[in-house]
N, C-alpha and C positions, 0 to 999 in steps of 0.2 A: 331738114324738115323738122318743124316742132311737134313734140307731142301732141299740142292738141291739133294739129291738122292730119294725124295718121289717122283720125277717126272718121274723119270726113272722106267721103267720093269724089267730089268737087267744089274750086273756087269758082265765084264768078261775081260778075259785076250787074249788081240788081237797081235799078231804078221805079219806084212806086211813082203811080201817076197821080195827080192831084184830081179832088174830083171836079176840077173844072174840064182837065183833060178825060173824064171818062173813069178816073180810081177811086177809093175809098178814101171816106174820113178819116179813119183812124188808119193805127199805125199799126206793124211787124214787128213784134217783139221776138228778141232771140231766144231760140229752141223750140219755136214755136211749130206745128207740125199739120200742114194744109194740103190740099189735094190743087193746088193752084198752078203746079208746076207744068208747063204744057209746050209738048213739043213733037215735031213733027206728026199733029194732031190727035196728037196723043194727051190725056190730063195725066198726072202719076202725081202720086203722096210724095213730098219730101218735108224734112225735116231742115229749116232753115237757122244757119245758125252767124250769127253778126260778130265780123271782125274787130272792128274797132269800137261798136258799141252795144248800146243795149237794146234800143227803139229803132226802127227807120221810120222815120214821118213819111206821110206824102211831099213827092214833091224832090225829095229828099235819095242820093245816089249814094251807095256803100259797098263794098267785096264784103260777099258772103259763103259761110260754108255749106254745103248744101249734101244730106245723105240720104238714100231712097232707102228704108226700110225693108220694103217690099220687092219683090220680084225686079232687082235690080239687073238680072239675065238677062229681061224680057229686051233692056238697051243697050246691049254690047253690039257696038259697032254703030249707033246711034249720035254717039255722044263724042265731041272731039273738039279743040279750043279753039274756039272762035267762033263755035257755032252760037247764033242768036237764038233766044227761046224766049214765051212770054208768063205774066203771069193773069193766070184766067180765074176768075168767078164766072158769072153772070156775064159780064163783061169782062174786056182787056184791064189791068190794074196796076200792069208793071210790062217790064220791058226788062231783059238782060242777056251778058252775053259769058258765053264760059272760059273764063282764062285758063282753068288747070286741074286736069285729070289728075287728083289725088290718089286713093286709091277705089276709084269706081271698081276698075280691071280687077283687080284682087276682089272686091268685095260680093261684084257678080259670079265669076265664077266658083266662089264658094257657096253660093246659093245655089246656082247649077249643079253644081255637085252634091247638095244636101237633096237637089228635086229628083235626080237621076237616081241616088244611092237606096233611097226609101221607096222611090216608085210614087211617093204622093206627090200632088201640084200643091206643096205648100214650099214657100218662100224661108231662105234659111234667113232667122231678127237672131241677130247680135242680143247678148244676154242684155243689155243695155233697154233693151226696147223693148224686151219681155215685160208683161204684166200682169200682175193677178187678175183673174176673170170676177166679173161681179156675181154678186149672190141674186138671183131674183128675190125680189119684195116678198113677202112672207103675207099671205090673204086674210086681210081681219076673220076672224069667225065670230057670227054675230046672234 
């Protein structure tokens, strides 16, 4: 296994539909980080990230890396290769299916373990995905 797929949860095989079939104009650029990910009726944020390239067009089939941020606990035992999932907005906009449990397993139960340890229901982020908090706008005085 390469360094860069230890960071990832899962591979999988993503297809964007074109908007004739029903998908968006534009494209999925990697790293990019959408709540589109939907499965067993579920929506969940992931972090999509492209194998071979930079952009996926509509239209357009690729292996993708894909890591849940978030409360990735909440899918242990959800998630298994082969399983088909879609990608949702408003509509259906992708279609794909998961070839390889990287390390989701490790990565949920370390969240589990950070949810149980503190007693909060906050989601253990990888320092990666940590980010400074914005400052509220500052009120003209007038």
């Amino acid at each position: 296994m390469s360094t860069e797929q230890r960071e990832y949860d899962i591979e999988v095989e993503l297809t964007l539909f074109t908007p004739e079939n029903g998908g968006y104009a534009h494209e999925l650029p990697s790293g990019s980080m959408h709540e589109h990910f939907f499965i067993d009726g579920t929506r969940w944020i992931a972090r999509y990230n492209l194998l071979d390239r930079e952009i996926l067009y509509p239209g357009e089939t690729a292996r993708v890396f894909i890591s849940f941020p978030y409360h990735p606990e909440a899918l242990l035992g959800r998630l298994y290769s082969g399983k088909p999932f879609l990608l949702k907005n408003s509509t259906t906009i992708g279609e794909g299916i998961i070839i390889a449990l990287l390390n989701f397993e490790r990565h949920a139960e370390l969240s589990k373990e950070h949810v149980n340890s503190t007693g909060e229901n906050k989601p253990h982020i990888p320092p990666k995905w940590e980010c400074p908090r914005r400052q509220p706008r500052k009120k003209k005085i007038e």
